[in-house]
C-alpha positions in Angstrom: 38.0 4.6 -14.6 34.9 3.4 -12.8 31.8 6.0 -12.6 31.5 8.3 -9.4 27.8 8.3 -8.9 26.4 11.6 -7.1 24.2 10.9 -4.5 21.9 13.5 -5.4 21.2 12.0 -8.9 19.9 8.7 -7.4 17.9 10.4 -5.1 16.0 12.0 -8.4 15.9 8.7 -9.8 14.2 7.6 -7.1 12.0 10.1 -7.2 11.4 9.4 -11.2 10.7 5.6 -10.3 8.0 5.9 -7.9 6.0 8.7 -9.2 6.2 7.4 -13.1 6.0 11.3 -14.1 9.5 13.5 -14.7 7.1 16.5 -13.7 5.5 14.8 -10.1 9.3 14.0 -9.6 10.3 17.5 -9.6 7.6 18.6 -7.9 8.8 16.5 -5.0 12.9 17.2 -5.6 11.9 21.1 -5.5 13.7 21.4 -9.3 11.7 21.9 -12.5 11.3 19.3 -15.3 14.6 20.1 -17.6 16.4 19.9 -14.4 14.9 16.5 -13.7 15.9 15.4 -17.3 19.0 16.7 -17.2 19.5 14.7 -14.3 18.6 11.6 -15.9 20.5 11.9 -18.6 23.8 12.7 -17.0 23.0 9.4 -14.7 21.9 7.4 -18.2 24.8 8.6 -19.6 27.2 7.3 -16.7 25.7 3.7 -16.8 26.0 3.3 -20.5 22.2 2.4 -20.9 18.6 3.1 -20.9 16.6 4.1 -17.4 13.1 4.8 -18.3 11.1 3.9 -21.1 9.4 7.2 -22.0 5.6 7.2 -23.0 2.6 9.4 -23.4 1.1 9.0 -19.9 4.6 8.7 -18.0 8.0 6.4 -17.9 8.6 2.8 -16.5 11.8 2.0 -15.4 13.7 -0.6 -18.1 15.4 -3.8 -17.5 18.4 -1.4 -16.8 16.4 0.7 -14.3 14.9 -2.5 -12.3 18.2 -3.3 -11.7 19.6 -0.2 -10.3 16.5 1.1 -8.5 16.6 -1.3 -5.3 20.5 -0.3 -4.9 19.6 3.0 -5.3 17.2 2.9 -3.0 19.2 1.5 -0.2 21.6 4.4 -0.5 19.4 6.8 -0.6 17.4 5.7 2.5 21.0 4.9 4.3 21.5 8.2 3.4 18.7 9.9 5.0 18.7 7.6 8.0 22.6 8.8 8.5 21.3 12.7 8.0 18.5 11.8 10.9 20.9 10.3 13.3 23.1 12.9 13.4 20.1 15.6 14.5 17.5 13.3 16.2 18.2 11.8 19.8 17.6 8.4 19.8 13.9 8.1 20.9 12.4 4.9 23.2 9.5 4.0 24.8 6.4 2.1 23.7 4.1 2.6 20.4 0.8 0.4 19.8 -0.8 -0.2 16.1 -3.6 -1.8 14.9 -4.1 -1.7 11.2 -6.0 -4.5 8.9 -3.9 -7.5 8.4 -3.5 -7.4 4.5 -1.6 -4.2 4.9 1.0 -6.0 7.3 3.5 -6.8 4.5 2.6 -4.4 1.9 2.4 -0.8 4.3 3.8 -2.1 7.2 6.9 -3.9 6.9 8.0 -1.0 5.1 6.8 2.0 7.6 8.5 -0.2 10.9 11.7 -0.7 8.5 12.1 2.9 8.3 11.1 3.8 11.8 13.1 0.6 13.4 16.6 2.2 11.6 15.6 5.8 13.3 14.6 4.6 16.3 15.5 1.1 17.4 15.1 2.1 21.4 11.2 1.9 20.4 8.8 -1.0 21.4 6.0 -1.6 18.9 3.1 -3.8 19.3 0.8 -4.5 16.6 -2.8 -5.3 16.5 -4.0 -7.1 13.1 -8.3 -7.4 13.6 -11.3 -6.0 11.8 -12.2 -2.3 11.4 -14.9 -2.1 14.4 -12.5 -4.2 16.7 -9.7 -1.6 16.0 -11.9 1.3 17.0 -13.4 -0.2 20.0 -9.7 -0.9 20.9 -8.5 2.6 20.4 -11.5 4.3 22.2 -10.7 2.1 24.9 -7.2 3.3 25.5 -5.7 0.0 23.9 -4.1 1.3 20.8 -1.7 4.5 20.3 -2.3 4.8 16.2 -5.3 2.8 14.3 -5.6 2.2 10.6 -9.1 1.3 9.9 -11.6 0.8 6.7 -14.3 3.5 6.1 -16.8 2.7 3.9 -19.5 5.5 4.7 -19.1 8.6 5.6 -16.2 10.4 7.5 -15.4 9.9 11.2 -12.5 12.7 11.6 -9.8 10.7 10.8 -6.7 11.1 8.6 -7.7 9.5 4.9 -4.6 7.7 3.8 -5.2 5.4 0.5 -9.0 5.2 -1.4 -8.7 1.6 -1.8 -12.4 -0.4 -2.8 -13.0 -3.9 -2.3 -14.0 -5.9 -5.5 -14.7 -9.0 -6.3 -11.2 -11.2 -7.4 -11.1 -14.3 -9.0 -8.0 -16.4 -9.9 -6.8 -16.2 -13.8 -5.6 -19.8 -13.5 -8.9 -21.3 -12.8 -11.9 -18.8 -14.0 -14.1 -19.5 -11.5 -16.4 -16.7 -11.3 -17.3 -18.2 -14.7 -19.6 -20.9 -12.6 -23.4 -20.5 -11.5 -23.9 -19.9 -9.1 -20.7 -18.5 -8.5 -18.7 -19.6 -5.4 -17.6 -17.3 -3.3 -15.1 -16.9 -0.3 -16.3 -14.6 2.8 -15.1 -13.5 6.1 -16.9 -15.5 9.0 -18.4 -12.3 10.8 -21.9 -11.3 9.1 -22.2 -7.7 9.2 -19.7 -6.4 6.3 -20.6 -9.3 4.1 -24.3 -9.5 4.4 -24.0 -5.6 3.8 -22.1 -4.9 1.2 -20.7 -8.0 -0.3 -23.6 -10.4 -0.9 -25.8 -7.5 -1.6 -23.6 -6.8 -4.6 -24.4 -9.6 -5.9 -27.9 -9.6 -5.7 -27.8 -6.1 -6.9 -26.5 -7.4 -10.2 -29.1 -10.8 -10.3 -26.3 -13.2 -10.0 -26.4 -16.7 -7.8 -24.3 -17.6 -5.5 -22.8 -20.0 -3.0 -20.5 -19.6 -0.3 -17.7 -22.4 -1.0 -15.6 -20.7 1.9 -15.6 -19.2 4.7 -12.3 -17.0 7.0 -11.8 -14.9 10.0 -8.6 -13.4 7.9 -8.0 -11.8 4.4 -4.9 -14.2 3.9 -7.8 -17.2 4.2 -9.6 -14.8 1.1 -6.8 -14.6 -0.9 -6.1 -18.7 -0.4 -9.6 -19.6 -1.5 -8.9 -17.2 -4.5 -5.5 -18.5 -5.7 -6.2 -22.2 -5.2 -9.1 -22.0 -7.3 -11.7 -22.9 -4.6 -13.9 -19.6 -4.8 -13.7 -15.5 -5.8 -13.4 -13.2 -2.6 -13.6 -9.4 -1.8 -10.4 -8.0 -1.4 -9.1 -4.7 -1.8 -8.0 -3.3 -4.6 -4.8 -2.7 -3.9 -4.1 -6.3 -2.5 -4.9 -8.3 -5.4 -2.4 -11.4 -5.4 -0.1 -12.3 -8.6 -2.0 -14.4 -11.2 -5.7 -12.4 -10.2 -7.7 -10.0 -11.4 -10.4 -7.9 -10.5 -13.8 -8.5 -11.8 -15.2 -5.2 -13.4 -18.4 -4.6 -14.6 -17.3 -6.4 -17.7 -17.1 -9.8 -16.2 -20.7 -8.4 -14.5 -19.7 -8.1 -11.2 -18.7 -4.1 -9.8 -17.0 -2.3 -6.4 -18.2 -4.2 -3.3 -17.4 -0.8 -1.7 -16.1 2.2 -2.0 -14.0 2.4 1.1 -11.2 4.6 2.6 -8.0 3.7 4.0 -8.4 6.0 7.5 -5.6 7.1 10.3 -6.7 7.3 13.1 -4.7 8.2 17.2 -5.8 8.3 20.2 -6.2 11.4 21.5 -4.7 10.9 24.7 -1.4 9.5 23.0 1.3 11.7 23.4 5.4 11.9 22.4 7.6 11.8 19.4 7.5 8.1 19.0 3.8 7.8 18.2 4.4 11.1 16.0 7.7 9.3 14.2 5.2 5.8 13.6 2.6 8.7 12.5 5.0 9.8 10.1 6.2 6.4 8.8 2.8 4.6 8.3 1.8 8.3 6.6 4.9 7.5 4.1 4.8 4.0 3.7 1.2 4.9 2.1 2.2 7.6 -0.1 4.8 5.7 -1.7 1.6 2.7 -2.1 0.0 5.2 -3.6 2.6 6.8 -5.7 3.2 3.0 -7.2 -0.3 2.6 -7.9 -0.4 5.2 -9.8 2.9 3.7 -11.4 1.0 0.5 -12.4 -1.9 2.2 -14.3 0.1 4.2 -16.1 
């Protein structure tokens, strides 16, 4: 007799999965721990297997797990999206975002999936550019929502992520191991001369620029081919790189925030449903961050 698997019990697993912690997970289920585990159990218990590998700091999902947690996750999101047509009328009109382009796959692919399945009446236009171009944009009545980086002080806006820039360099190729080291930049001066070149000389070491990009995806190239090391935030460090700690000699570029911000004269549920969503897709970044170091 095949297994009847509750809804409700992949919905905890879920919650397991991305927050790592049985006790964060029934924080956000609204049940206490021994619920949470009882849960897990019952649901370990049904597929004849291990979920989680338990450990002092937290769990990791197992071989087992990874292969149930993307199912799991469809239902559960098919679930809710069911639940939200049935109360929500289909919202339309138009909803403009600029955010930095290296969170375009990782934060927002995932926040216009969600929304797109809500609300598919809804026009979005996105805006990848710097920081300053984004606010100039949204203080001229351009953009709807803006997602910029902060790296001093606070201008009002909604924190989201902290997510420093460091310096990267490819584990294939080791080349922050030359002098003077080569290094990747973005073409405008301001952000680079400021912060990234002057943490270098901070810290006495040489260097020349090998490369230069108007783009992070042009940083992460030089990177992973092996041309040069590049600032790139933390939380966008491509597969087969590592950041360069203090250790290595090197150190934060910056210490920058991850900011919301919305126009003030942008009104109506579809910017507040994209609100939402980009707010989401970043806690769940977040949450899986937190994941990884554990």
């Amino acid at each position: 007799m095949k297994p009847v698997l509750d809804s409700d019990l992949l919905r905890t697993f879920v919650a397991v999965a991305e927050t790592g912690n049985f006790t964060r997970a029934a924080e956000k289920a609204g049940r206490t721990q021994s619920a949470v585990s009882m849960q897990m159990k019952k649901l370990e218990d049904m597929v004849g297997d291990d979920l989680f590998e338990r450990g002092s700091r937290g769990v990791a999902l197992t071989r087992r797990g990874s292969e149930l947690i993307s199912n799991a996750r469809r239902i559960v999101s098919l679930l809710d999206e069911t639940a939200a047509s049935l109360v929500a009328p289909p919202l339309g009109g138009l909803v403009r975002i600029g955010i930095p382009a290296e969170y375009g796959r990782s934060i927002l692919s995932r926040a216009l999936g969600e929304f797109a399945k809500r609300h598919p009446r809804v026009e979005v236009t996105v805006r990848y550019a710097h920081s300053d171009s984004q606010v100039r944009a949204l203080a001229a009545g351009e953009l709807d929502l803006a997602v910029v980086f902060e790296w001093e002080g606070s201008s009002g806006g909604e924190v989201l992520m902290h997510d420093p820039t460091v310096w990267v360099t490819s584990t294939l190729h080791h080349m922050h191991e030359e002098r003077p080291v080569p290094i990747a930049l973005y073409s405008r001066n301001g952000w680079c001369r400021d912060f990234a070149i002057k943490s270098l000389q901070q810290r006495g070491l040489g260097y020349r620029v090998a490369y230069t990009s108007d783009t992070n995806g042009g940083l992460t190239l030089a990177v992973t081919s092996g041309l040069a090391i590049a600032p790139i935030s933390r939380s966008n460090i491509p597969s087969d790189c590592r950041e360069l700690t203090a250790a290595d000699g090197f150190g934060d570029i910056d210490s920058s925030n991850v900011v919301l911000h919305r126009n003030p004269l942008a009104t109506g549920e579809a910017i507040d449903g994209m609100e939402n969503a980009i707010r989401e897709a970043f806690m769940l970044t977040r949450q899986a961050l937190v994941t990884t170091d554990l």
